[in-house]
py3Dmol code that shows the C-alpha trace and the ligand (Angstrom):
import py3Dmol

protein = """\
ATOM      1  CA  UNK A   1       7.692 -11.603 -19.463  1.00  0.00           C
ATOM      2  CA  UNK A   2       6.562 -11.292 -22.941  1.00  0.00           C
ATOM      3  CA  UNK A   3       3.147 -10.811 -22.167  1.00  0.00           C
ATOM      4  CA  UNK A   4       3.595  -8.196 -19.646  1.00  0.00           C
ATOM      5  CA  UNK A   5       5.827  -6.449 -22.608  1.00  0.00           C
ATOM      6  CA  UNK A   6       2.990  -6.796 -25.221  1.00  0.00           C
ATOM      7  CA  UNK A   7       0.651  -5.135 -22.541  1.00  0.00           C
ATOM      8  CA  UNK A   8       3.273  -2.307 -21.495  1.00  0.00           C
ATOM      9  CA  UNK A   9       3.798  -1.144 -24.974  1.00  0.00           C
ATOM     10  CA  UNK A  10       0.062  -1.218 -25.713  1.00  0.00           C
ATOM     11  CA  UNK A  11      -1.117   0.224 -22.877  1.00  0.00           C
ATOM     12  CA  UNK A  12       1.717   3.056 -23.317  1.00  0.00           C
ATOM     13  CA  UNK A  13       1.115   3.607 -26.770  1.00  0.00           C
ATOM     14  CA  UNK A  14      -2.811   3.988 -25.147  1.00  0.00           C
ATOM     15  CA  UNK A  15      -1.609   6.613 -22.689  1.00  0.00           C
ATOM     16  CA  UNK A  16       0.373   8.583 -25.472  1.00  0.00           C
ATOM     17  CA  UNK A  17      -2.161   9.103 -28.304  1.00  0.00           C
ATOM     18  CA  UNK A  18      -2.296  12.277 -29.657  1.00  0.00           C
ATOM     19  CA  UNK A  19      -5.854  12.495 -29.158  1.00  0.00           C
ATOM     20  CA  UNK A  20      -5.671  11.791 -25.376  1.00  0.00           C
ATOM     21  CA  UNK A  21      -3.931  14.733 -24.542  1.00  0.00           C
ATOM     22  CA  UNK A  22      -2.162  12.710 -22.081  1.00  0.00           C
ATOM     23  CA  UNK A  23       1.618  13.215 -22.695  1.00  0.00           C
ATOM     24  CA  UNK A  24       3.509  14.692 -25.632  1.00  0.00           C
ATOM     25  CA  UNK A  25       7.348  14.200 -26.605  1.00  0.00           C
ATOM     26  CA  UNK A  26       9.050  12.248 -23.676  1.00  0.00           C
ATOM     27  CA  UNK A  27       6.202  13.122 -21.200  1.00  0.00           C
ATOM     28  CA  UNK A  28       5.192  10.303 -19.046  1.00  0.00           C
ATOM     29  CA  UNK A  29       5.940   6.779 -18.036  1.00  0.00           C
ATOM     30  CA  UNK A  30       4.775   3.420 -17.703  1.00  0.00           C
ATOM     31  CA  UNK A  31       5.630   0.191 -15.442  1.00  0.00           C
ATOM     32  CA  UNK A  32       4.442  -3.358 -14.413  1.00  0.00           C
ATOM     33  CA  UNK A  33       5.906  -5.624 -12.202  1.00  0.00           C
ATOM     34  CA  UNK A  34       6.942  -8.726 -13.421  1.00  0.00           C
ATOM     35  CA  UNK A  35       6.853 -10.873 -10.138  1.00  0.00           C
ATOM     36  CA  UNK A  36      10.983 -12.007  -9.622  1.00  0.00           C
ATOM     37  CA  UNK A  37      12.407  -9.088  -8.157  1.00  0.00           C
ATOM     38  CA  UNK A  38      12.728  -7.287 -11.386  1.00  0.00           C
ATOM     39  CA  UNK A  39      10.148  -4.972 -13.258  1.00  0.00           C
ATOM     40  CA  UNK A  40       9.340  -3.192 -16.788  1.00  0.00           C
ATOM     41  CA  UNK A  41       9.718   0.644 -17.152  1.00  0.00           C
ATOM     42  CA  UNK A  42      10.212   2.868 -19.755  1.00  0.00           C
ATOM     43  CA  UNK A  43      13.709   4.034 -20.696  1.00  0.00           C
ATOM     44  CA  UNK A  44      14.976   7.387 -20.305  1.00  0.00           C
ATOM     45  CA  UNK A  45      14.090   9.351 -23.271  1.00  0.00           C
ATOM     46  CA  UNK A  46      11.842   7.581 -24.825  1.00  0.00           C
ATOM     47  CA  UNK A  47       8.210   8.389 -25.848  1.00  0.00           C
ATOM     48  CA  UNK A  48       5.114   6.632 -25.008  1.00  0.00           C
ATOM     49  CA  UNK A  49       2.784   7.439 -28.158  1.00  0.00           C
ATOM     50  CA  UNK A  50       5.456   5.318 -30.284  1.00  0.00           C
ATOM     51  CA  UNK A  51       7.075   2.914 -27.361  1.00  0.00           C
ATOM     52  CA  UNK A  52       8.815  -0.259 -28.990  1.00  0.00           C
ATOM     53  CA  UNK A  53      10.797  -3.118 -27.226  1.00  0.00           C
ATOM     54  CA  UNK A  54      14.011  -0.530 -27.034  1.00  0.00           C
ATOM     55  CA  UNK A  55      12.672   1.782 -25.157  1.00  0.00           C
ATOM     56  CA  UNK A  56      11.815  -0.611 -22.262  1.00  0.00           C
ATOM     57  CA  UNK A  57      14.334  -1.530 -19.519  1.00  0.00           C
ATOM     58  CA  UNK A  58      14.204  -4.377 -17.247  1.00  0.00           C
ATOM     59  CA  UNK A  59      15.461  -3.109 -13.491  1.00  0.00           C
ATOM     60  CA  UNK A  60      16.174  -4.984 -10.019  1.00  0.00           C
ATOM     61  CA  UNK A  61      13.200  -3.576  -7.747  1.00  0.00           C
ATOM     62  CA  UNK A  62      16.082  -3.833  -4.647  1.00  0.00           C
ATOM     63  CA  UNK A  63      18.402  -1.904  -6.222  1.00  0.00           C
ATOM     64  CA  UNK A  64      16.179   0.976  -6.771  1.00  0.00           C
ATOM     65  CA  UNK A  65      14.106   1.114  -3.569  1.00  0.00           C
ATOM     66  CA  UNK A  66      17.988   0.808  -1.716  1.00  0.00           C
ATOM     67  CA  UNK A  67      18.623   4.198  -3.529  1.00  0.00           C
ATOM     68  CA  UNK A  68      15.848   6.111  -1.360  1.00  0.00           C
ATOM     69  CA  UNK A  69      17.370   5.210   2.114  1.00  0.00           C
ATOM     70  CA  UNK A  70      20.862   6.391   0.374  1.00  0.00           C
ATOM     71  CA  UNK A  71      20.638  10.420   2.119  1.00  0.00           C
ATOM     72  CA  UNK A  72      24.159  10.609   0.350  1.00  0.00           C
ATOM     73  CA  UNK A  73      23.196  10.018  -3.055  1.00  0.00           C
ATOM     74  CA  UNK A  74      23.833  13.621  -5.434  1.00  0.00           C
ATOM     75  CA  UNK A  75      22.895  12.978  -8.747  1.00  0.00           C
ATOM     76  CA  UNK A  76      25.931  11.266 -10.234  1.00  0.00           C
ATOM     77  CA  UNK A  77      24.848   8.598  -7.984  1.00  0.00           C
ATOM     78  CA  UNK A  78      21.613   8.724  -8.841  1.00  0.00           C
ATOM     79  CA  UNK A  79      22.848   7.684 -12.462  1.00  0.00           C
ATOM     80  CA  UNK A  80      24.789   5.362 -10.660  1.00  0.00           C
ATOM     81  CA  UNK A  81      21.761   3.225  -9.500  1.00  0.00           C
ATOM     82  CA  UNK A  82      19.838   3.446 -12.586  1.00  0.00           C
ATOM     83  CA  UNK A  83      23.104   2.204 -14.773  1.00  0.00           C
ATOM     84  CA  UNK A  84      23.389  -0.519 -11.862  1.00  0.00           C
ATOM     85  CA  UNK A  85      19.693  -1.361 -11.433  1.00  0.00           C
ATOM     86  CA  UNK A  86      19.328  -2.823 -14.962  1.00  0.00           C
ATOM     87  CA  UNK A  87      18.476  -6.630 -14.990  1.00  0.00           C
ATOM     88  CA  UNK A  88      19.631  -7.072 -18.912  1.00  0.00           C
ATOM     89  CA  UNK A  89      22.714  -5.679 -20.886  1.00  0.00           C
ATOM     90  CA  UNK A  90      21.072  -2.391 -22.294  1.00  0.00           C
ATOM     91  CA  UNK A  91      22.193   0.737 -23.707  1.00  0.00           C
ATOM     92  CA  UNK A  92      19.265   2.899 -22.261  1.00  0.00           C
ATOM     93  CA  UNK A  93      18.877   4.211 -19.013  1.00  0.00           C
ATOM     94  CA  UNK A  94      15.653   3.853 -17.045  1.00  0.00           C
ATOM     95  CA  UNK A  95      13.532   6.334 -16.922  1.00  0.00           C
ATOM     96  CA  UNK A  96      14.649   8.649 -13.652  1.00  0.00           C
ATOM     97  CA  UNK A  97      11.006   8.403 -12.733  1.00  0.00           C
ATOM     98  CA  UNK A  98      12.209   4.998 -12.066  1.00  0.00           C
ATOM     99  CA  UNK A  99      12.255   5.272  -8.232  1.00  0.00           C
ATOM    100  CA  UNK A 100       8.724   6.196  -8.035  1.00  0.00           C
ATOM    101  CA  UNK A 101       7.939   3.640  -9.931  1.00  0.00           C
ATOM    102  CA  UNK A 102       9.402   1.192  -7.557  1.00  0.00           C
ATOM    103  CA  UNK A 103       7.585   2.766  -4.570  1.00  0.00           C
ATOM    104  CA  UNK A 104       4.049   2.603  -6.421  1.00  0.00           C
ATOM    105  CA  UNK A 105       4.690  -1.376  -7.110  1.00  0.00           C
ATOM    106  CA  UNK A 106       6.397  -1.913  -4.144  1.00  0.00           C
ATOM    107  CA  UNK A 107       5.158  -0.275  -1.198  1.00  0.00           C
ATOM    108  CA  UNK A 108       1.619   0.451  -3.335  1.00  0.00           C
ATOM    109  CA  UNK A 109       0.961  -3.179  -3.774  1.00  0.00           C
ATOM    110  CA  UNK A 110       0.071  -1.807  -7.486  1.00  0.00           C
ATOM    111  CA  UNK A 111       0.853  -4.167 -10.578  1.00  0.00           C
ATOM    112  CA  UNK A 112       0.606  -1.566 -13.426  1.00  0.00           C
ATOM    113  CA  UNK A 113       1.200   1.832 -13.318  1.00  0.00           C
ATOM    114  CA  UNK A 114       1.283   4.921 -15.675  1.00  0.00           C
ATOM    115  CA  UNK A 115       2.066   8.418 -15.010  1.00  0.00           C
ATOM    116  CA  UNK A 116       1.439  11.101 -17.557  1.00  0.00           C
ATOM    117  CA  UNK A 117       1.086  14.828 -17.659  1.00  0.00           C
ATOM    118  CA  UNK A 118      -2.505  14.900 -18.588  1.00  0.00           C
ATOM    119  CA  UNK A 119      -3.114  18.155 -19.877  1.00  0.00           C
ATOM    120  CA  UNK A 120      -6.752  18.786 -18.294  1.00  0.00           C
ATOM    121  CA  UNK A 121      -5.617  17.271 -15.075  1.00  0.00           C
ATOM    122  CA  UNK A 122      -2.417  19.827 -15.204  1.00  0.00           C
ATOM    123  CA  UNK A 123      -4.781  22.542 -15.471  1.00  0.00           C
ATOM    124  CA  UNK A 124      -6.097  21.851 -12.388  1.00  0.00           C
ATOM    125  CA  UNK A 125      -2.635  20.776 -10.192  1.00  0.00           C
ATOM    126  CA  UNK A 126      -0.996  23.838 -11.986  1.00  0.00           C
ATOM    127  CA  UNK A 127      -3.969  26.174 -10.685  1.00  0.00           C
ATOM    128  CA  UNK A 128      -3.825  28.235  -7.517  1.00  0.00           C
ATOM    129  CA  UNK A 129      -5.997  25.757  -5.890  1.00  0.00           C
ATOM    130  CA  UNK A 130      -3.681  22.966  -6.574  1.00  0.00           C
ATOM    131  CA  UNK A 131      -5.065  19.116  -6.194  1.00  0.00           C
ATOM    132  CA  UNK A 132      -7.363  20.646  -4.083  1.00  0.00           C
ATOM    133  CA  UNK A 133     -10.646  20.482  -6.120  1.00  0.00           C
ATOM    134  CA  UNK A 134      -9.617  16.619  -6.506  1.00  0.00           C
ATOM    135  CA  UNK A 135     -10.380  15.698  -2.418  1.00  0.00           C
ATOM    136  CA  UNK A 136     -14.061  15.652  -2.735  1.00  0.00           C
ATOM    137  CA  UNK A 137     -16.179  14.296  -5.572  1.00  0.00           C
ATOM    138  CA  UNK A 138     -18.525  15.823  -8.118  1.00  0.00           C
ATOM    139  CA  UNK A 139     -19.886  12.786 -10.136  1.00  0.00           C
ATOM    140  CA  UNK A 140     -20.360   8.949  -9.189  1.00  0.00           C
ATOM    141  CA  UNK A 141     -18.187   7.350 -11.844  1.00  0.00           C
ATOM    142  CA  UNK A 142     -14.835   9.486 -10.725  1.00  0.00           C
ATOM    143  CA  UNK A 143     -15.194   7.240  -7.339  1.00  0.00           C
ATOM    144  CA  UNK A 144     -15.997   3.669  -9.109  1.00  0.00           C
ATOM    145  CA  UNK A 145     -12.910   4.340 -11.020  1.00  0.00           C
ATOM    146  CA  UNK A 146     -10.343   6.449  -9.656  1.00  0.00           C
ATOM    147  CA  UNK A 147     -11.187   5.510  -5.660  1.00  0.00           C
ATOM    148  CA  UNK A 148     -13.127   7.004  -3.196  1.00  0.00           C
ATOM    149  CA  UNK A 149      -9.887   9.070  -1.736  1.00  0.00           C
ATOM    150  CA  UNK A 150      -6.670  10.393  -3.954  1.00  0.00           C
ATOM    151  CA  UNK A 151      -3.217  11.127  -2.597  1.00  0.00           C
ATOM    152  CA  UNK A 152      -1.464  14.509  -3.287  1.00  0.00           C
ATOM    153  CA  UNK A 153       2.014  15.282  -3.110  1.00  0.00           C
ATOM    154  CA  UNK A 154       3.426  18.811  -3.111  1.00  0.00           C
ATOM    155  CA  UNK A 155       5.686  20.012  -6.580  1.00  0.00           C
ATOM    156  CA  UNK A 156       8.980  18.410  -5.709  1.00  0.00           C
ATOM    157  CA  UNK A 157      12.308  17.838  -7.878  1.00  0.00           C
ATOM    158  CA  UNK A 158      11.404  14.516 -10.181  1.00  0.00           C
ATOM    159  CA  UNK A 159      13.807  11.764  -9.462  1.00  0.00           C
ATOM    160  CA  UNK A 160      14.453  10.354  -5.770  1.00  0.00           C
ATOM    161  CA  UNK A 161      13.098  13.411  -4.144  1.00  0.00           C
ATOM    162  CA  UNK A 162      10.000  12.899  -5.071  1.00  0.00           C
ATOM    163  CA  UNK A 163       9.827   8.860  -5.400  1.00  0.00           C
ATOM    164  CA  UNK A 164      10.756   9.383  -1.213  1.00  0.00           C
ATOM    165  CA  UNK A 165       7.559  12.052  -1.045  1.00  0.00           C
ATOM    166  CA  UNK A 166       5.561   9.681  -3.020  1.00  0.00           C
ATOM    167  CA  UNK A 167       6.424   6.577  -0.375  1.00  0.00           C
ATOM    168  CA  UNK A 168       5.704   9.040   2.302  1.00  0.00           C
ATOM    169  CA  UNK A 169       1.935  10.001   0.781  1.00  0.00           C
ATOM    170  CA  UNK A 170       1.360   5.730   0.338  1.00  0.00           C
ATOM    171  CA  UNK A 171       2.334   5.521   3.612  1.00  0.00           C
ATOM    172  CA  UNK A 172      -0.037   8.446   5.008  1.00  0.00           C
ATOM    173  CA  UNK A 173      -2.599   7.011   2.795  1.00  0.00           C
ATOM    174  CA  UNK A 174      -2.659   3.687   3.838  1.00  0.00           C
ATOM    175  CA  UNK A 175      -2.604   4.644   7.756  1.00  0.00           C
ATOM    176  CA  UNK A 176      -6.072   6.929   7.023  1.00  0.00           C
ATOM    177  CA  UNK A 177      -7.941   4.573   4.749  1.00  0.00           C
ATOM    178  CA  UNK A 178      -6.005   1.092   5.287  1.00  0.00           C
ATOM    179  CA  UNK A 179      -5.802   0.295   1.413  1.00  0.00           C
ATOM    180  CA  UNK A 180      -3.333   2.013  -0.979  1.00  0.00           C
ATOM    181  CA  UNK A 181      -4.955   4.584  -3.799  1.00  0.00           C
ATOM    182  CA  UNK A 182      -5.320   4.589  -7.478  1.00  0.00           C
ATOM    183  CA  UNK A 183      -4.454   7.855  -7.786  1.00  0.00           C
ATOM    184  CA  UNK A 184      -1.253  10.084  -6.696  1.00  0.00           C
ATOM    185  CA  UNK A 185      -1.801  13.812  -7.867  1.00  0.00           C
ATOM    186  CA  UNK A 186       1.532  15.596  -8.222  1.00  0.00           C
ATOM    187  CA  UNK A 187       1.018  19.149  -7.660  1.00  0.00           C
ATOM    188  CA  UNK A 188       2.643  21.290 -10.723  1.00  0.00           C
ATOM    189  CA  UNK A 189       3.401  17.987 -12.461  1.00  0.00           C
ATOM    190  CA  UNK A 190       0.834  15.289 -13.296  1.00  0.00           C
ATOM    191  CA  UNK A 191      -1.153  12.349 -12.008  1.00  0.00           C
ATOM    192  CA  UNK A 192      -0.048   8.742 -11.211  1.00  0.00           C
ATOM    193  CA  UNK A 193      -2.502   5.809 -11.834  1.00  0.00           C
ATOM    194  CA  UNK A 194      -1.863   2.134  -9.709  1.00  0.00           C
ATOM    195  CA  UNK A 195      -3.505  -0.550 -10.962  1.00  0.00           C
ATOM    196  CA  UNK A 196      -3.675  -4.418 -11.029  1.00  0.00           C
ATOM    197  CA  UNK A 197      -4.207  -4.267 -14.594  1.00  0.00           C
ATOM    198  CA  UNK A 198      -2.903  -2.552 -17.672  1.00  0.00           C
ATOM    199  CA  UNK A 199      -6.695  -1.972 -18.664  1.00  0.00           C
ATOM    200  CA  UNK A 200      -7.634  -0.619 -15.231  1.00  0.00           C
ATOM    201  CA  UNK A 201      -4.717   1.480 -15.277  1.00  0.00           C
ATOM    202  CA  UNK A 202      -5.715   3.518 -18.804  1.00  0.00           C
ATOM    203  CA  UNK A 203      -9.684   3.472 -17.398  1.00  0.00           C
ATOM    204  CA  UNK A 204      -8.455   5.434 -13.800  1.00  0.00           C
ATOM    205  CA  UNK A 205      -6.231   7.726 -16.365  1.00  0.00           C
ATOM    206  CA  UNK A 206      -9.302   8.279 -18.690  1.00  0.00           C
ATOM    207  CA  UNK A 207     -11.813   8.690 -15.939  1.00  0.00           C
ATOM    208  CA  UNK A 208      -9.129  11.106 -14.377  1.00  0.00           C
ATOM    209  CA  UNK A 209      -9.035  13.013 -17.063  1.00  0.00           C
ATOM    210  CA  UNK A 210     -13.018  13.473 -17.902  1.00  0.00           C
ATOM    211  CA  UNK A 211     -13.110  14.473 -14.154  1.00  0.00           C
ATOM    212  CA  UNK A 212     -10.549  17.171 -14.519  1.00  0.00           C
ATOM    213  CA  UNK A 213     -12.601  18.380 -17.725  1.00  0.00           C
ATOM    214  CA  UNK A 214     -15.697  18.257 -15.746  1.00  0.00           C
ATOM    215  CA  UNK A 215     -14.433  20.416 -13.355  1.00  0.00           C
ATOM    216  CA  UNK A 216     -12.841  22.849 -15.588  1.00  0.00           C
ATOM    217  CA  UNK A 217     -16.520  22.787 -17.129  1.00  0.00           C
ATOM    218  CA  UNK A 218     -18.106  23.479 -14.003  1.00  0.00           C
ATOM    219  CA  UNK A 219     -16.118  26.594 -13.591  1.00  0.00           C
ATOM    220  CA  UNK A 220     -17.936  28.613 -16.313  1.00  0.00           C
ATOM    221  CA  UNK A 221     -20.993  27.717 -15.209  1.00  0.00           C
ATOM    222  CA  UNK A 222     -21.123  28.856 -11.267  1.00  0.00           C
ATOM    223  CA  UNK A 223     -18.496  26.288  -9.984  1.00  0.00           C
ATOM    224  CA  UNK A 224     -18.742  22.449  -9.072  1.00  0.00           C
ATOM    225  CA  UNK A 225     -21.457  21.249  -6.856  1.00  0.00           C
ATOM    226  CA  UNK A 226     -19.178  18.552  -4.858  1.00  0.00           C
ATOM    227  CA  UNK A 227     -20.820  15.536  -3.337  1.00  0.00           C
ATOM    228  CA  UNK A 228     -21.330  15.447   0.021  1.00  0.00           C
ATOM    229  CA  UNK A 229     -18.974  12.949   1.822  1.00  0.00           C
ATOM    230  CA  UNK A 230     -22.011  10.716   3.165  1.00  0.00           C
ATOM    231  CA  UNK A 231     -23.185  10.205  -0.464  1.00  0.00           C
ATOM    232  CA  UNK A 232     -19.427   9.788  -1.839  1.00  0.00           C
ATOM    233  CA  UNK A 233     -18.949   7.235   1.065  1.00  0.00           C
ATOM    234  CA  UNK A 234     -21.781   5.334   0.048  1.00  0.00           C
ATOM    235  CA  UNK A 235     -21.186   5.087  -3.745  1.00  0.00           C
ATOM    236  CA  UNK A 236     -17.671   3.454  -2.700  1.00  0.00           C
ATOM    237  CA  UNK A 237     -19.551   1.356  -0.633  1.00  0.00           C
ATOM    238  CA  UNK A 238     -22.438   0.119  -2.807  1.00  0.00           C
ATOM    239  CA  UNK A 239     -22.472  -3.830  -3.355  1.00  0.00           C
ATOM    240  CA  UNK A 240     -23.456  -3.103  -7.157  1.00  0.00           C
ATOM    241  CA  UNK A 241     -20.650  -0.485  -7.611  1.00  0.00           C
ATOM    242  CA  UNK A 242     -18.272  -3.701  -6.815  1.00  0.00           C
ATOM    243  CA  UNK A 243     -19.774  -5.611  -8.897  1.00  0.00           C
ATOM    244  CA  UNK A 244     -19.618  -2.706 -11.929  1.00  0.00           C
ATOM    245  CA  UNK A 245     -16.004  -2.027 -10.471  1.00  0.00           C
ATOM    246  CA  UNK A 246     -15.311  -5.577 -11.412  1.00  0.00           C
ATOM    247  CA  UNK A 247     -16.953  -5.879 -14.565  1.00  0.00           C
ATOM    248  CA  UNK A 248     -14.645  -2.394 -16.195  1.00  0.00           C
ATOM    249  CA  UNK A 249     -11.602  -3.665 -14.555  1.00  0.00           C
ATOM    250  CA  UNK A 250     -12.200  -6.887 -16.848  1.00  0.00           C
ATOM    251  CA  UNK A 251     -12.881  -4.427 -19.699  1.00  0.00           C
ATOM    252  CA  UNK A 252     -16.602  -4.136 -19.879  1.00  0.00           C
ATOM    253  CA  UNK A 253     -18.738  -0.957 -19.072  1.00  0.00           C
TER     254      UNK A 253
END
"""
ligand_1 = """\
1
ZN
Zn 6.290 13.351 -15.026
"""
view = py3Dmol.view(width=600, height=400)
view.addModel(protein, "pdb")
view.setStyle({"model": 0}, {"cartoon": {"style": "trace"}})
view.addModel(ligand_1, "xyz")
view.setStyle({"model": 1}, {"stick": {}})
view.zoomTo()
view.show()
């Protein structure tokens, strides 16, 4: 468990530099599945750019994926669960993003995840075209990185509203492209990165990012020129985009 703690603040301290523009204050939230039943996630309140050992909470994975078949649950309850879900005696809550969390390691087969509110990629979701511009590509590295396909899910209330619209987007996902995706845009909110690394987790969030400046870019000079699917399809496809796939998940690039 210490090692997957070492990575978790490190890669949340990644996600919350200044310079990133990734999150500010108490914006965002990180999470890695430790293997037993129980995973990491950051407490309630706490901030990423400065994350230490308290501000970490280890939580049941049962007890919190129970919660989103629970249609009775107001949000007492809901503070219920989290106070119940936590594996060791701790003061701090988990984070309420908690539940989403669960469904992204859970039912997205993801080992590392981080969710931020990216301000480049907020530009975009908070737009009047919404994830929109996200659905079909613009430059080959966006799909080597972030996945040939992204999953969207409408603005919805953050807690167990939105960890249930989340499962339902994996699980609409998954039945079009039969693998789960590496990125979740939520509309008027922020993106969601699954990984199966901490290091391939902050390289989809980066690579995320540059695409949503891209796109901003593109809009002051006539628009973006999106990919067509055929050559988007065969970028994904590419035996040497595995193999360079491979090599930045390890780190390299
Ligand atoms: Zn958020």
């Amino acid at each position: 468990m210490q090692d997957h703690l070492t990575k978790l603040l490190a890669l949340s301290r990644e996600i919350g530099r200044p310079d990133r523009q990734l999150a500010i204050l108490g914006e965002g939230n990180t999470s890695t599945d430790l293997g037993d039943g129980t995973f990491l996630v950051k407490s309630s309140g706490s901030s990423l750019s400065n994350l230490d050992e308290s501000g970490v909470s280890r939580v049941r994975m049962a007890t919190v994926l129970a919660a989103l078949d629970d249609e009775t649950l107001d949000d007492s309850g809901v503070k219920s669960v989290l106070e119940a879900s936590r594996a060791d005696a701790s003061p701090r809550l988990p984070s309420v993003e908690t539940f989403m969390h669960a469904v992204c390691l859970g039912e997205g087969g993801a080992k590392w995840i981080g969710h931020c509110h990216a301000e480049a990629v907020m530009s975009v979701l908070c737009s009047t075209h919404g994830a929109k511009p996200f659905l079909s590509h613009i430059f080959p590295d966006a799909i080597v990185v972030c996945g040939r396909h992204v999953a969207v899910v409408p603005y919805i209330d953050p807690g167990l509203a939105l960890a249930r619209e989340v499962r339902r987007a994996l699980r609409e996902f998954r039945a079009a492209h039969g693998i789960s995706p590496k990125v979740i845009l939520l509309e008027n909110h922020g993106p969601v990165a699954l990984g199966s690394s901490d290091t391939e987790v902050l390289n989809i969030l980066l690579m995320l990012d540059k695409w949503a400046r891209v796109l901003g870019g593109t809009l002051a000079v006539g628009g973006p020129r999106f990919l067509p699917s055929a050559v988007s399809d065969r970028i994904d496809n590419r035996p040497d985009e595995h193999y360079r796939r491979a090599q930045i998940g390890k780190g390299a690039n």
